[in-house]
N, C-alpha and C positions, 0 to 999 in steps of 0.2 A: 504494500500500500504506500501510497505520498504521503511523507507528513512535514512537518516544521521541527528540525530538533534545534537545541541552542548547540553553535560549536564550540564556543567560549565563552565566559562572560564576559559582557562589554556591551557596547551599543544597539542598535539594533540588528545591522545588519550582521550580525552575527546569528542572524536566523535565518536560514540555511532550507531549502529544500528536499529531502531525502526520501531510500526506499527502506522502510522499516517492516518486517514481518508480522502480519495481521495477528493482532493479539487473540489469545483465546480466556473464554468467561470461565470462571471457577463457579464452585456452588453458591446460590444466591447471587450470581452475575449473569448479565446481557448483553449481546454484541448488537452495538447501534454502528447503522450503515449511517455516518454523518454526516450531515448537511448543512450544518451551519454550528459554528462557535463563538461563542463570546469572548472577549480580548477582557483582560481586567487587570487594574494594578497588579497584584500577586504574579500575575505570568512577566511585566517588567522588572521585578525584584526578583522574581526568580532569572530570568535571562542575565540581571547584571550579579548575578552571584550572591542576594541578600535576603533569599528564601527558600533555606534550603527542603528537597524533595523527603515527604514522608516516605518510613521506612516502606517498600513495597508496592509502592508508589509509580507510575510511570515516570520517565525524565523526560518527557515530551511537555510542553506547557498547553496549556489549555482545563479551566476548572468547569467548563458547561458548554455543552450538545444537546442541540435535537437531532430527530433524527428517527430511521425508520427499526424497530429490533428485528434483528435475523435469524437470533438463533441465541439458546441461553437455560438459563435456568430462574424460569419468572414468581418461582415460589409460593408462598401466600399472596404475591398482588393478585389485583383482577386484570393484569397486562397480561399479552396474550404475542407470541410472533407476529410480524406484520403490523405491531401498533405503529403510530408515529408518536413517539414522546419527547419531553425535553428529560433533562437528566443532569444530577452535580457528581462530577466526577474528581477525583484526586490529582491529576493530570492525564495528560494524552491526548488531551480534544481536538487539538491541530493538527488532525491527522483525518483520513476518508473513513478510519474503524475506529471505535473506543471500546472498551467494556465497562459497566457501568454496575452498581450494586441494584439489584430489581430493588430494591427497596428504597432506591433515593430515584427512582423514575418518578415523572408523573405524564400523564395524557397532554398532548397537544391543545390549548384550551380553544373551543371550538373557534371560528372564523380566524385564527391566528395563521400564518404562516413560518414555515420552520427558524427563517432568520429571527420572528417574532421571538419563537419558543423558546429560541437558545438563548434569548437575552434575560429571558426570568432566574432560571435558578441561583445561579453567585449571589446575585442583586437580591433578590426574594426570602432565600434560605437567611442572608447574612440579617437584612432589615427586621422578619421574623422573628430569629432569635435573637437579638441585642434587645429590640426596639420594646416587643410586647411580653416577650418571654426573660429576656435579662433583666430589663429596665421596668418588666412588667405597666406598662401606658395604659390605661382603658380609663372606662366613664366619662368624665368632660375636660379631661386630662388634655395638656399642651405639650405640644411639641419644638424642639428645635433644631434646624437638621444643617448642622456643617457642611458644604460642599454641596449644595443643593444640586446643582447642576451635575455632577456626577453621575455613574451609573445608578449609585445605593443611592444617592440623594435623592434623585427623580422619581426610584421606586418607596423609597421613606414617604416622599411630599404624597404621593397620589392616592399611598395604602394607608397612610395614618388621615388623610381627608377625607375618603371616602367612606371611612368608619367613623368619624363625627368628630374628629379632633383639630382644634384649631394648630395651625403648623405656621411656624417661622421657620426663614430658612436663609442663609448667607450664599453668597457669591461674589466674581471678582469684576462684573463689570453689572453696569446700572441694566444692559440689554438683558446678561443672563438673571439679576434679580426679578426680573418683568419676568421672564421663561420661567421661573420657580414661583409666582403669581399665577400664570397660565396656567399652571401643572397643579394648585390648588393651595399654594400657600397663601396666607392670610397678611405677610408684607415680608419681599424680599429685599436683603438685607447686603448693599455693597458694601463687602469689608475692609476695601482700601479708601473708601470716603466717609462711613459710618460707622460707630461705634455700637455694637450688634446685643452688648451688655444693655446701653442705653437704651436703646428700641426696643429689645425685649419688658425693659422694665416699664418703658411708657406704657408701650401698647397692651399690659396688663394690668394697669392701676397699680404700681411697683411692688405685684406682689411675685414675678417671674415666671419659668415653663417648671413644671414637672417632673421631663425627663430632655435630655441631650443626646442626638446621635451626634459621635466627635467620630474625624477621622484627619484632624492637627494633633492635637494634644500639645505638648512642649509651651507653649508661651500662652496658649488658650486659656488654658486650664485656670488662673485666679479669675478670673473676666468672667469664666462657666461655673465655678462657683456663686460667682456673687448674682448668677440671674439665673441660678436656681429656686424654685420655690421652696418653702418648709418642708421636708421629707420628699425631695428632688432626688432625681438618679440621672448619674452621669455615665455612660456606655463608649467607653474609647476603642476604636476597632481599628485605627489605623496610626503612623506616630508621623503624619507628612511637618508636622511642624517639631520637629525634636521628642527627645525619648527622657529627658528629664524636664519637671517644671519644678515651682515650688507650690505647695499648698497649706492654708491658712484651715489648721486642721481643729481648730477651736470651733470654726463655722460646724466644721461638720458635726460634731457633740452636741454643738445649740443648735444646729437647728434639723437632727437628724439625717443630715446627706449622706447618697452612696455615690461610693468610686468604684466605676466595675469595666473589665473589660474582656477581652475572649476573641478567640480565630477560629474559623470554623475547620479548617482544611483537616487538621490532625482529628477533629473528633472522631466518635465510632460510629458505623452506618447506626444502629437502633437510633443513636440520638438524633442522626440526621433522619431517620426517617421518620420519627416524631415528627419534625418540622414539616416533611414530607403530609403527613395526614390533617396539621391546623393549616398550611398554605391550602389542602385541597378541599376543606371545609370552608375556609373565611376569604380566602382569597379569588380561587379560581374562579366561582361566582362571579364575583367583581370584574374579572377580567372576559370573560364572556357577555355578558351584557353590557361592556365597552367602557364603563364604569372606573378602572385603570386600566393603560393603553401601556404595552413596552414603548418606548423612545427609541429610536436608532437613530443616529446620529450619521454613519455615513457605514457604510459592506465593504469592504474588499475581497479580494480572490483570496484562497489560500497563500498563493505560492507571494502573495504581496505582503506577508502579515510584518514585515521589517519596515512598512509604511503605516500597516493600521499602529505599531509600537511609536512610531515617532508622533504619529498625529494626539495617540493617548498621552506620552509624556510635554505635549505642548500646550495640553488641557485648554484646549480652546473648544473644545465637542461640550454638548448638551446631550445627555444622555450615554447610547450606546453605541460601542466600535464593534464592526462584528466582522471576520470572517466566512466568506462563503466556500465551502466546501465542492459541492457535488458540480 
């Protein structure tokens, strides 16, 4: 089969075109014919050498595929050969075959198309569990969503709006705050002109969000404190702005704040298929009656993915970079 492996690490074009021997599924695994895959930070960090491969893992980069099953072993789901589904996978998705665990599959959600499909899981699986399940967010609860225009951002804004919660959400230029408006935020937030602490606290009566999706951290962090509300939760998933801050750990005794944070990639399938059965209860709904739409941002071909990598590292995209496979 074609796939993408990294030859070294370093810049992009160190992503290579190659012929890799079609993987085969173990028990509780399925061979998806690929059609399309999702580009995400994590495959950048991993290409420049600063995410390293879980044990057992493939060394191909790619965390999500859709895509048609051909063969496998589909378990307890109700997937069946010849589904089309999306799927999160460990790596290898940059390739024309993946094996996937049948239990972190889901269906294709109706009216979607495969580019659509492959853009849910990373984005979905991640915002699920930090946002509602780490950070636990429900009832008339707020939200705050770093990097809104991002992959996770765009899916954070749409899934926490369309379930009745008010959403703020930061960005780097006044056009992408208005695109996190669009997408269902309630006022987006340029963070190289506004101060994102302040808006938070006006436009709440000063009394702050809830909960934070972070994926800066480093210098954030006092600022995300202070426009927490009383028993706020903070959810760090990524460290783009530094891996140390300081924090003002008095606030959190007064006024019961959590610090929490977590990566999905190492967990074990059960967990991830837990999230697998609340996205196919609470979400896919939503995304069938058009309710949350994936975002693509721009496709490329497989064999271009050293371009979909550069356009991601220049974050100038709203939403998603996808690869096309077939």
């Amino acid at each position: 089969m074609r796939a993408i492996h990294i030859t070294q690490p370093g810049p992009p074009n160190v992503l290579q075109v190659c012929e890799r021997p079609m993987p085969h599924p173990k028990a509780g695994e399925v061979l998806i014919k690929v059609h399309a895959a999702g580009v995400n930070r994590p495959d950048v960090l991993q290409r420049t050498g600063n995410y390293p491969v879980p044990p057992g893992a493939s060394d191909l980069p790619g965390l999500e595929v859709a895509g048609e099953i051909i063969e496998g072993d589909c378990g307890e789901t109700d997937l069946k050969i010849g589904d089309m589904v999306c799927a999160l996978v460990q790596g290898g998705g940059y390739a024309e075959y993946c094996t996937a665990p049948a239990a972190q599959c889901l269906p294709v959600p109706a009216g979607l198309t495969a580019v659509q499909a492959a853009a849910l899981p990373e984005t979905f699986f991640t915002v699920w569990s930090n946002v509602f399940d780490r950070a636990g967010l429900s009832g008339n609860e707020t939200l705050l969503v770093q990097g809104g225009t991002s992959g996770i951002g765009v899916a954070a804004i749409q899934i926490a709006a369309a379930l009745g919660h008010r959403v703020f959400a930061t960005a780097g230029t006044d056009e992408k705050a208005r695109a996190c408006e669009a997408l269902g935020a309630e006022r987006g937030i340029n963070y190289r002109t506004e101060d994102f602490a302040q808006v938070v606290k006006a436009a709440t009566d000063g009394r702050g969000v809830d909960v934070i999706l972070d994926m800066v951290a480093g210098s954030y962090l006092p600022r995300e404190i202070n426009c927490l509300a009383d028993d706020g939760r903070l959810a760090v998933i990524a460290l783009l702005g530094g891996v140390k801050a300081e924090l003002d750990l008095g606030q959190l005794l007064r006024r019961r704040l959590t610090v929490t944070g977590s990566t999905l990639r190492p967990r074990s399938v059960a967990f991830k298929a837990d999230i697998v059965a609340k996205l196919r209860k609470h979400v896919w709904p939503l995304l069938e009656s058009g309710r949350v739409k994936p975002v693509i941002y721009q496709t490329f071909p497989l064999e271009q993915a050293a371009a979909a990598h550069t356009l991601m590292e220049s974050s100038q995209h709203v939403g998603k970079i996808m690869l096309n496979v077939l």
